[in-house]
C-alpha positions in Angstrom: 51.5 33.3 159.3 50.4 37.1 158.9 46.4 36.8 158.8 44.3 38.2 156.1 40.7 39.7 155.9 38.1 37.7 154.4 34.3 38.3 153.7 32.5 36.2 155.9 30.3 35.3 153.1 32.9 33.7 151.7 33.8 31.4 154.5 31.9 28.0 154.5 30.7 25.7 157.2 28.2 23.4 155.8 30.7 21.1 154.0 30.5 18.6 156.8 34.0 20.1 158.1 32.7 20.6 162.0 33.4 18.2 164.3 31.2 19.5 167.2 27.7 17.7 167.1 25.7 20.7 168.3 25.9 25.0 168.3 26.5 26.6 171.7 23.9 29.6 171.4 25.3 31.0 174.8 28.9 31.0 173.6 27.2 32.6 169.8 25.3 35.3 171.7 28.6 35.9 174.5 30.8 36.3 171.1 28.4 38.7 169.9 28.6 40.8 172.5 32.1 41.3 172.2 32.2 42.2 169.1 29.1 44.8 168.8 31.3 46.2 172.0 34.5 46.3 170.6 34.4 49.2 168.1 35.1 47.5 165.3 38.3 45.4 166.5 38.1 41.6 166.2 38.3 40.6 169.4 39.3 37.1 169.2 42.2 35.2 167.7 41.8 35.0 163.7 39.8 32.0 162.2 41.6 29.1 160.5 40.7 28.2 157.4 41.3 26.1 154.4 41.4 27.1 150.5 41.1 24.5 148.1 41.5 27.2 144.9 38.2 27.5 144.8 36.4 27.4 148.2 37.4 28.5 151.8 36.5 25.8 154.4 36.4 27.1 157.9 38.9 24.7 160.3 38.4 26.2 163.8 35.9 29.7 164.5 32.5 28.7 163.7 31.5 30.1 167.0 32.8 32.9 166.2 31.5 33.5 162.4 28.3 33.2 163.8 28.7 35.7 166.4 30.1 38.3 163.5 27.1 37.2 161.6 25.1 38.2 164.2 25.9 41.6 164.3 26.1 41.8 160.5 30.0 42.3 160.5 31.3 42.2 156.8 35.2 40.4 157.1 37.1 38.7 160.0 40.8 38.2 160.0 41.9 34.7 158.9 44.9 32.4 158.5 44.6 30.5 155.0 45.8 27.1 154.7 46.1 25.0 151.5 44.0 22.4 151.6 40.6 20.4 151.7 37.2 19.6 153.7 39.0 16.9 154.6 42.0 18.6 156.1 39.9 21.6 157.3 38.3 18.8 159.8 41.0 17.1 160.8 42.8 20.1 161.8 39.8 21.3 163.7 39.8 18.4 165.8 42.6 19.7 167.7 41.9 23.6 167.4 40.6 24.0 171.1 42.7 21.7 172.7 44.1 25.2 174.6 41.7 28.0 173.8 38.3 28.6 173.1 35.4 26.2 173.6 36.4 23.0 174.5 35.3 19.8 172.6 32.8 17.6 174.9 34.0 13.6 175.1 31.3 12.9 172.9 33.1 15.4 170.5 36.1 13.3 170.4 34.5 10.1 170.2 33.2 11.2 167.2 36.7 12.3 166.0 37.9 8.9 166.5 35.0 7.3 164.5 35.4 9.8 161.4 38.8 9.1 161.1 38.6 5.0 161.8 36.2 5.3 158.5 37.5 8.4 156.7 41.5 8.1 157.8 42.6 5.7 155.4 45.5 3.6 156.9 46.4 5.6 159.7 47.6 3.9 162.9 45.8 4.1 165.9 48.3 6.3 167.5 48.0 8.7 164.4 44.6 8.8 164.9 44.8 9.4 168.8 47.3 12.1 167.8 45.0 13.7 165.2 41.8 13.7 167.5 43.4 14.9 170.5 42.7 11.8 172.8 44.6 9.1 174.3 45.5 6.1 172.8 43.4 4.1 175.2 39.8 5.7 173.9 40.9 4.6 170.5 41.4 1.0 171.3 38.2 1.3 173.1 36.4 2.6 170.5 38.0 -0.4 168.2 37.5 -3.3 170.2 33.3 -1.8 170.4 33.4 -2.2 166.7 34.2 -5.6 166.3 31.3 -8.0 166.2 30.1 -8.8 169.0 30.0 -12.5 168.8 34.3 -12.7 169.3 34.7 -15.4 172.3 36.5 -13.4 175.2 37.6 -16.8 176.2 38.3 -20.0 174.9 35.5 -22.8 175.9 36.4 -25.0 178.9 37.0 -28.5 178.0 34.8 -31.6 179.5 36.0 -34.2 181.8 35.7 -37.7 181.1 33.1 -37.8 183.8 31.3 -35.0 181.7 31.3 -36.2 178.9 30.0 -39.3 180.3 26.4 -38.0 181.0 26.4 -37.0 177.3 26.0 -40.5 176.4 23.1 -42.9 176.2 22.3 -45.4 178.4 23.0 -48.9 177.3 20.3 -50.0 174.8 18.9 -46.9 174.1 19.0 -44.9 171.1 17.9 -41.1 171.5 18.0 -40.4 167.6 15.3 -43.6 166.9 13.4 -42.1 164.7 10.8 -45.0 164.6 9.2 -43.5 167.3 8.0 -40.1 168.4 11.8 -37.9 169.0 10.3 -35.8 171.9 9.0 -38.3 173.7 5.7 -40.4 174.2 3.4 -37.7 174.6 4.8 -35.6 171.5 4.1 -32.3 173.3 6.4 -29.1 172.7 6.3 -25.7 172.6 6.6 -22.8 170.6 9.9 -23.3 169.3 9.9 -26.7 168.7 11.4 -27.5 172.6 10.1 -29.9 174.8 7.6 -29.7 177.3 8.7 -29.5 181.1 7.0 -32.7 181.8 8.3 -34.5 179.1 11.9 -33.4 179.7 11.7 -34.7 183.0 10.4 -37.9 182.5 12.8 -41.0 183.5 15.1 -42.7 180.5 14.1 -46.0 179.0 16.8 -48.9 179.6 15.8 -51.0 176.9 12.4 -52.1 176.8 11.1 -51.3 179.9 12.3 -48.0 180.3 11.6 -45.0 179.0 14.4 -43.1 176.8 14.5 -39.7 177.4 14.7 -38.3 174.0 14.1 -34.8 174.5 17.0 -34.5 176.8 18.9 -35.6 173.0 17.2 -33.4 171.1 17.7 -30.7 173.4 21.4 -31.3 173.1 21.2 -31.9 169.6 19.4 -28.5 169.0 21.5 -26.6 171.2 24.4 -28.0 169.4 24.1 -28.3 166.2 20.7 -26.4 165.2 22.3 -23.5 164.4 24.7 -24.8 162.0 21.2 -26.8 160.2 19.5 -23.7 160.7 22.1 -22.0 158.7 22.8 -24.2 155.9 18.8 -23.6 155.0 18.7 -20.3 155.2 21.6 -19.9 152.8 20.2 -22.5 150.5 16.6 -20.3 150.4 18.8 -17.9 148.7 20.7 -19.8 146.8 20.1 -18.8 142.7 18.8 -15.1 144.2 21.5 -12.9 143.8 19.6 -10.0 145.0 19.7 -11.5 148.5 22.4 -13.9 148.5 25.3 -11.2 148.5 28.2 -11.1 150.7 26.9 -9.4 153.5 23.7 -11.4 153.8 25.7 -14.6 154.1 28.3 -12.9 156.8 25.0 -11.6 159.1 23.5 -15.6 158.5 27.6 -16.7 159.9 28.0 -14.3 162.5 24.3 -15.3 163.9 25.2 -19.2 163.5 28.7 -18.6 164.9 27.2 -16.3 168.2 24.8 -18.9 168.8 27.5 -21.7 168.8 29.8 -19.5 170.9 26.8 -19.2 173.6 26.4 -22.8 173.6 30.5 -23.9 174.1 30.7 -21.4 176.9 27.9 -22.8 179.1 28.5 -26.4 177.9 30.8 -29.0 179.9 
């Protein structure tokens, strides 16, 4: 592709078509240099850039259109590419894979995440291609996206034995709810949990023991509180369309759901 010269007042870089998340004022100041001592040449390779029939979206040279700038230079040589913003980025992405300034991994992190939301349906292995990195980084980057509530494992399952302590001693009832359900002394805290003491205290057997109910409720909150605690919050909203849309009921799930994954991973 023969290059041709352009005004650099023509060329544009503020239509979001960089991929670099800062200016190197060294490298802006070196480039200068070279080309206040270079007689009028251009000293570097010619910028690529992208012409939509209207505007012309510089792909890869920034650096240097803002060391031409500097020393008030009027054209620089360029290759012209049909195309848009959007291609003018995408093809930048890869533009000092082997010469100029190198892109910094935080660079092409940020390749992968413009393309996972601006790409449309390409595959991960086009967008590794596209941003210049390894396949690997983009699964990374994926799998960080996901909620953060996925179970890396499926719960362990209780033994008979297990489950055993998960059940009441004969001729007590911990959900009697003719009687005070933390216990005899009604004390909890903040959230609603039993005091130390009154977890502690020995079962009733019958009469003439004690039933330890807040070990019950304990279980019972732990449990199933978060599936309660869900079912009102959604029907608060219920009738307010304002604040019952889709993605208030999908935080109000994926709270519930983390809560219950916490709980199946720790319980027997």
């Amino acid at each position: 592709m023969k290059p041709q010269s352009l005004s650099i007042d023509l060329l544009r870089i503020d239509a979001d078509t960089q991929n670099r998340s800062s200016i190197n004022e060294d490298v802006v100041q070196d480039y200068a240099d070279l080309i206040a001592e270079s007689n009028g040449e251009w000293p570097f390779p010619p910028l690529d850039v992208f012409h939509d029939g209207t505007e012309h979206y510089v792909a890869d040279g920034v650096h240097r259109i803002l060391g031409g700038r500097r020393t008030k230079r009027g054209s620089v040589p360029c290759h012209i590419h049909k195309g848009t913003a959007h291609d003018a980025r995408i093809f930048g992405m890869t533009a000092n894979d082997k010469h100029g300034l190198r892109m910094t991994r935080a660079d092409k992190r940020a390749c992968v995440e413009w393309l996972l939301d601006n790409g449309g349906k390409m595959t991960q292995t086009e967008i590794a291609t596209k941003a210049g990195v390894g396949r690997r980084l983009v699964q990374t980057i994926v799998a960080d996206r996901k909620p953060k509530f996925t179970p890396k494992q499926p719960p362990l399952m209780a033994t008979k034995a297990q489950k055993a302590l998960l059940q009441p001693e004969e001729g007590g009832d911990p959900f009697d709810e003719t009687g005070d359900p933390f216990g005899e002394d009604g004390r909890t805290d903040s959230d609603g949990m039993d005091t130390q003491e009154s977890i502690h205290r020995p079962p009733r057997n019958g009469k003439d023991k004690p039933v330890d109910r807040s070990y019950w409720y304990k279980q019972w909150n732990q449990s199933i509180g978060p599936i309660v605690r869900l079912v009102d919050k959604i029907a608060e909203n219920v009738g307010d369309s304002k604040t019952m849309s889709r993605s208030v009921v999908q935080d109000h799930l994926n709270i519930a759901t983390e809560e219950m994954m916490e709980w199946m991973q720790v319980r027997p």
